[in-house]
MDAnalysis code that builds the backbone (N, CA, C; Angstrom):
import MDAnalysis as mda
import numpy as np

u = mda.Universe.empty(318, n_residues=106, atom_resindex=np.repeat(np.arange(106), 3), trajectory=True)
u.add_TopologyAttr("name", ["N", "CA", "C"] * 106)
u.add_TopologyAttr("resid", np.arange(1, 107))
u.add_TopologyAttr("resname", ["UNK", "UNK", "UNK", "UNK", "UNK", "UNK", "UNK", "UNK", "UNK", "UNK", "UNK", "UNK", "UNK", "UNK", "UNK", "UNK", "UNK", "UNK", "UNK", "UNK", "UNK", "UNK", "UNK", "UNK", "UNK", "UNK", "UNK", "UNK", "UNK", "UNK", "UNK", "UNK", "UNK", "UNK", "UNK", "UNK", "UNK", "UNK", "UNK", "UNK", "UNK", "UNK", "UNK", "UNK", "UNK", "UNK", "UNK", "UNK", "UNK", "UNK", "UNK", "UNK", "UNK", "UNK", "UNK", "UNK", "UNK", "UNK", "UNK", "UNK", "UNK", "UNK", "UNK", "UNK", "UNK", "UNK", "UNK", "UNK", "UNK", "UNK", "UNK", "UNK", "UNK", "UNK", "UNK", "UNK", "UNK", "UNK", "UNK", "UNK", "UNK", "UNK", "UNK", "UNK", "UNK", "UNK", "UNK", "UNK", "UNK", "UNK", "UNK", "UNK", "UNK", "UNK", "UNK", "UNK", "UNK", "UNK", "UNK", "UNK", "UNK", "UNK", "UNK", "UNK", "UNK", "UNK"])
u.atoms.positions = np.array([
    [70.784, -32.575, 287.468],
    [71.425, -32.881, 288.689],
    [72.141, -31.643, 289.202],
    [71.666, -31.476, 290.457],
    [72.648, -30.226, 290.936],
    [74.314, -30.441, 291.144],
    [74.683, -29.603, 290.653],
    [76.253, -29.683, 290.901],
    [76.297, -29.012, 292.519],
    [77.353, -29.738, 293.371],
    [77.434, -29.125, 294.341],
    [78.968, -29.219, 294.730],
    [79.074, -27.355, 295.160],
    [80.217, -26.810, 295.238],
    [81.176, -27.631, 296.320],
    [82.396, -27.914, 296.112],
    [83.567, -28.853, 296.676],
    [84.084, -27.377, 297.686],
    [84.070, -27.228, 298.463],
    [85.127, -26.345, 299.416],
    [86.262, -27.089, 299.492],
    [87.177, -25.984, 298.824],
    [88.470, -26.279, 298.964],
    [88.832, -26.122, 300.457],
    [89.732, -27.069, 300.978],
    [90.217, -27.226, 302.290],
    [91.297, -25.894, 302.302],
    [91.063, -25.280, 303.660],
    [92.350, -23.813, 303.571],
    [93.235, -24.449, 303.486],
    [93.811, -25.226, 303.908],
    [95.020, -25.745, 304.133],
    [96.186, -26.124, 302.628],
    [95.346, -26.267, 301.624],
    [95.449, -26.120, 300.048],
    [95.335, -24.771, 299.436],
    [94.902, -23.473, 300.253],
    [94.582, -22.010, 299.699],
    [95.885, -21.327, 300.705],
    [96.308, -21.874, 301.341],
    [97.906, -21.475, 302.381],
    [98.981, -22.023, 301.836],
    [99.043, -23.173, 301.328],
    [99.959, -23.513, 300.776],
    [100.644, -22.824, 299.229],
    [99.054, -22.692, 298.534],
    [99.014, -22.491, 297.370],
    [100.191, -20.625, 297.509],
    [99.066, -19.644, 298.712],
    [99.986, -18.405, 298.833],
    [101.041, -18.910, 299.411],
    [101.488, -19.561, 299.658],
    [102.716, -19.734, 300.794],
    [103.929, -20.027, 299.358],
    [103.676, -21.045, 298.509],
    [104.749, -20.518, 297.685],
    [104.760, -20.078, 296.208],
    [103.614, -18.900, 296.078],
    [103.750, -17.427, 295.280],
    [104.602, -16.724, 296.365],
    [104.609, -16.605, 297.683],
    [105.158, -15.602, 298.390],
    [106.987, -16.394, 298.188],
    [107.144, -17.557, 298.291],
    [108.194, -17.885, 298.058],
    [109.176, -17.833, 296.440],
    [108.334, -17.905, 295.901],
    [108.364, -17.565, 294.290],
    [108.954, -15.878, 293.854],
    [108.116, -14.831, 294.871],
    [108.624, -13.785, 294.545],
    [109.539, -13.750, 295.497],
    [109.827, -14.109, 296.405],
    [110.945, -13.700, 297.035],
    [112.039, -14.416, 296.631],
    [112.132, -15.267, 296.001],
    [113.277, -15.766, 295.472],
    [113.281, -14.795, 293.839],
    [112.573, -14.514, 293.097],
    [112.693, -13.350, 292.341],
    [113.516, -12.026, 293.207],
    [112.660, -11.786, 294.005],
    [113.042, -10.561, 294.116],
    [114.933, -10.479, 294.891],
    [115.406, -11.738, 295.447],
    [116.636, -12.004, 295.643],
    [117.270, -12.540, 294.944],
    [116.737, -12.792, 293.342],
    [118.013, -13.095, 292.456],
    [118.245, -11.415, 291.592],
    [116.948, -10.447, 291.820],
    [117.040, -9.565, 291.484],
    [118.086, -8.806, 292.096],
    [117.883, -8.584, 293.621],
    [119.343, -8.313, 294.017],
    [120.900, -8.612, 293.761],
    [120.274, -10.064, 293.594],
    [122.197, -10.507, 293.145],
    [122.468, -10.011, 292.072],
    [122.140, -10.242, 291.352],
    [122.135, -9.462, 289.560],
    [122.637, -7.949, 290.235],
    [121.787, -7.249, 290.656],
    [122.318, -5.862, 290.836],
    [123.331, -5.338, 291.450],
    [123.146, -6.426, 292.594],
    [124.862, -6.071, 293.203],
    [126.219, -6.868, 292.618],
    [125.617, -7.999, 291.453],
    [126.771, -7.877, 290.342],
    [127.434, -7.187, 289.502],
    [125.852, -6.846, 289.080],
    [126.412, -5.528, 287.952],
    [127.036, -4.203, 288.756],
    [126.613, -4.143, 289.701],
    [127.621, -2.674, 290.647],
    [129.400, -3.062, 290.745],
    [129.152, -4.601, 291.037],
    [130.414, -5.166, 291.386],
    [131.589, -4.740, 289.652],
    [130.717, -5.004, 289.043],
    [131.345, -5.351, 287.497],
    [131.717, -3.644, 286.908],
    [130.953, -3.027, 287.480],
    [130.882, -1.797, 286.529],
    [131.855, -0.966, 287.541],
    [131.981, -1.664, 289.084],
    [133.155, -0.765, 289.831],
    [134.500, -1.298, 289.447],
    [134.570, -2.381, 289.071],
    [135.702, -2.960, 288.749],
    [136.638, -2.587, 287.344],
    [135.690, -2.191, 286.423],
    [135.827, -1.477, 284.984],
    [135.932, 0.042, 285.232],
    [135.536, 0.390, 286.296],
    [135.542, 1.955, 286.617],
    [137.041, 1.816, 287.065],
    [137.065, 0.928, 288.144],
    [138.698, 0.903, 288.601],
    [139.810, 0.919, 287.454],
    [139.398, 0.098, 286.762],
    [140.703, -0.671, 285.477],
    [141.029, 0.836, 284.660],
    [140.122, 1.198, 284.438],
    [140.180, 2.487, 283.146],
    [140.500, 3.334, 284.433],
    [140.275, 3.812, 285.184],
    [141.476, 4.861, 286.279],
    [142.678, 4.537, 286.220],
    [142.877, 3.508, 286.334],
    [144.559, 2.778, 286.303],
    [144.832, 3.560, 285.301],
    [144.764, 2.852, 284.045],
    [144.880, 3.339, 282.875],
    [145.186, 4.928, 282.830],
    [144.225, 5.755, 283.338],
    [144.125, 7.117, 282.948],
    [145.367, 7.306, 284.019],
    [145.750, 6.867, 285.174],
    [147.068, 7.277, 286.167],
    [147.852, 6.974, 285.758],
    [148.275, 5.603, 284.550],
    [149.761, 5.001, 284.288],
    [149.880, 6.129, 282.826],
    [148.705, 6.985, 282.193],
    [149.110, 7.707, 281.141],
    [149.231, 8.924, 281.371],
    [148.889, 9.218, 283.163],
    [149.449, 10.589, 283.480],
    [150.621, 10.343, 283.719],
    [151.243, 9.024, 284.604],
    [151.989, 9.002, 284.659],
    [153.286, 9.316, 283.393],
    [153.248, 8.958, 282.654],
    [154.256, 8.684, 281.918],
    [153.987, 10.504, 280.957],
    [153.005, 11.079, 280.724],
    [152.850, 12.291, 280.464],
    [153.996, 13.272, 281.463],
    [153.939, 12.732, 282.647],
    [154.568, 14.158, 283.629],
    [156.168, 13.554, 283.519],
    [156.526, 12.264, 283.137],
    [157.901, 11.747, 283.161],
    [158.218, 12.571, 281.734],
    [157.352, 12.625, 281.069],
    [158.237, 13.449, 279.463],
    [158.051, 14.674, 279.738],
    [157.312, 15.510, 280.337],
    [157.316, 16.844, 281.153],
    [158.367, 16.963, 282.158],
    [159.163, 16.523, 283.017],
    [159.416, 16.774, 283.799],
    [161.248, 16.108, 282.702],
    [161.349, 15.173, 282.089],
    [162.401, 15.110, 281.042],
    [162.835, 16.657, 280.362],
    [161.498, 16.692, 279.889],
    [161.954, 18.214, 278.663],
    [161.635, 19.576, 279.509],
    [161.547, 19.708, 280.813],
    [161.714, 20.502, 281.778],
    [163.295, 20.472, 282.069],
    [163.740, 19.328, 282.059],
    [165.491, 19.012, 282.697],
    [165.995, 19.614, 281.081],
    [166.098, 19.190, 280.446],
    [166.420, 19.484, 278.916],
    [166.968, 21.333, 278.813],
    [165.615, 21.777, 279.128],
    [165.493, 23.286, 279.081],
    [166.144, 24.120, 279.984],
    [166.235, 23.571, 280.826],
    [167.374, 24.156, 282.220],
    [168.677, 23.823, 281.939],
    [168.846, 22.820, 280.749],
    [169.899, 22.758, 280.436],
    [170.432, 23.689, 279.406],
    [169.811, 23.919, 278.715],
    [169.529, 24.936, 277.711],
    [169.754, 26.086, 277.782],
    [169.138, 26.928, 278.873],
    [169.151, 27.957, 279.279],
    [170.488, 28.111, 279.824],
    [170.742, 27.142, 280.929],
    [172.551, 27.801, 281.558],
    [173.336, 27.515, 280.326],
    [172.959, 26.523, 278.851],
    [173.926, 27.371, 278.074],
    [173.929, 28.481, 277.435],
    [172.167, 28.862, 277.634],
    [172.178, 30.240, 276.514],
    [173.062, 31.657, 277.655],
    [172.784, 31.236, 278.498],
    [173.647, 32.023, 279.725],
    [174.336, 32.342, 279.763],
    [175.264, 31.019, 279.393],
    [176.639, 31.195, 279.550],
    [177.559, 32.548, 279.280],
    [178.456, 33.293, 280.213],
    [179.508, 33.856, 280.123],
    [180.146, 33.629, 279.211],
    [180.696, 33.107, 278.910],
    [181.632, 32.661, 277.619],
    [180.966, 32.619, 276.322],
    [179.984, 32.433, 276.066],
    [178.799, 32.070, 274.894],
    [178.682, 33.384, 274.722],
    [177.802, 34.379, 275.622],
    [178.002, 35.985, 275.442],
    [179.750, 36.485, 274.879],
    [180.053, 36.566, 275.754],
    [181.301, 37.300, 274.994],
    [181.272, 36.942, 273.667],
    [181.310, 35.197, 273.641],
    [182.139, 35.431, 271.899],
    [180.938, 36.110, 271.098],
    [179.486, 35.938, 271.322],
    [178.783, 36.495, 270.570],
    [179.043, 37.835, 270.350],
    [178.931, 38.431, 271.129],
    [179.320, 40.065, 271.281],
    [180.683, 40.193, 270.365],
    [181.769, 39.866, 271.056],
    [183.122, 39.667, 269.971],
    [183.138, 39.812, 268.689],
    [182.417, 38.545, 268.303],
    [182.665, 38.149, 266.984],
    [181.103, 38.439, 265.968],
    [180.004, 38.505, 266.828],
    [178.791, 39.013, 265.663],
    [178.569, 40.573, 265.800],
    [178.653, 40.844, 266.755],
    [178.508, 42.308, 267.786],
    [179.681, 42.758, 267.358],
    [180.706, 42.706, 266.883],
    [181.996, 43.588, 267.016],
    [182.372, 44.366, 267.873],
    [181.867, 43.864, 269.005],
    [182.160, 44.593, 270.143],
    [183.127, 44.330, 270.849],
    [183.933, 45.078, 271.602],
    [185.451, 45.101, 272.493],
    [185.237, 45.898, 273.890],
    [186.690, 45.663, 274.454],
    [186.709, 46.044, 275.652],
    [187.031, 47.200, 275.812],
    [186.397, 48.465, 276.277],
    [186.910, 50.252, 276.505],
    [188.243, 49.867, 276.877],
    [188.836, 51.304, 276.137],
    [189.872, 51.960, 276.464],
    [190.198, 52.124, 277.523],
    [190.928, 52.397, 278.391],
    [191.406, 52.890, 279.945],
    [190.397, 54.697, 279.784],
    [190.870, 54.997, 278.722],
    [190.363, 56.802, 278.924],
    [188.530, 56.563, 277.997],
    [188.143, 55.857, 278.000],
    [186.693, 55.821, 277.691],
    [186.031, 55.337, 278.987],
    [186.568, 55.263, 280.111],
    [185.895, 54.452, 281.208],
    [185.501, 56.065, 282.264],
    [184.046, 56.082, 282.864],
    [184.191, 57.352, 283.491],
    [183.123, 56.870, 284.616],
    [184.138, 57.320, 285.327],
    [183.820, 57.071, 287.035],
    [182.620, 57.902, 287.309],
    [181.532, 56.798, 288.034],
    [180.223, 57.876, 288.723],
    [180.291, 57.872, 289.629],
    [179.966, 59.130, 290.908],
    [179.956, 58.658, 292.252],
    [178.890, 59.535, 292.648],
])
């Protein structure tokens, strides 16, 4: 008996592409979401760890700018007028000239 070929109606070969084309396009737009999640996620972790790296500069330039004040303090005492003399005085054995050891330049 001959077999004889059934033509499929187009209207079943349109449908059939009509949703593969819907199939990938819903692929290819969950593919997007995914990606512009993960951008979302990985800017947000980029943000957090900046924080981080600004609140530990921060607090770096507050103990810099502490032991900066410290040292200025330091210094006007190594400065000090009074601190010299007695050093001189008393480790230096040093004193004040005579009236006739003093000689005028002009």
């Amino acid at each position: 008996m001959p077999v004889a070929k059934v033509a499929r109606p187009r209207a079943a070969m349109d449908v059939r592409q009509g949703s593969g084309l819907r199939v990938s396009t819903l692929v290819l737009s969950l593919l997007v979401l995914v990606a512009v999640a993960l951008v979302y996620v990985w800017s947000h972790l980029h943000n957090t760890q900046l924080k981080y790296r600004i609140a530990e500069e921060m607090t770096v330039r507050e103990n810099l700018l502490e032991e900066n004040r410290r040292l200025k303090v330091e210094i006007a005492t190594l400065k000090s007028p009074q601190r010299i003399e007695s050093i001189a005085r008393e480790k230096l054995k040093l004193q004040y000239p005579e009236r006739e050891q003093v000689v005028l330049i002009k």
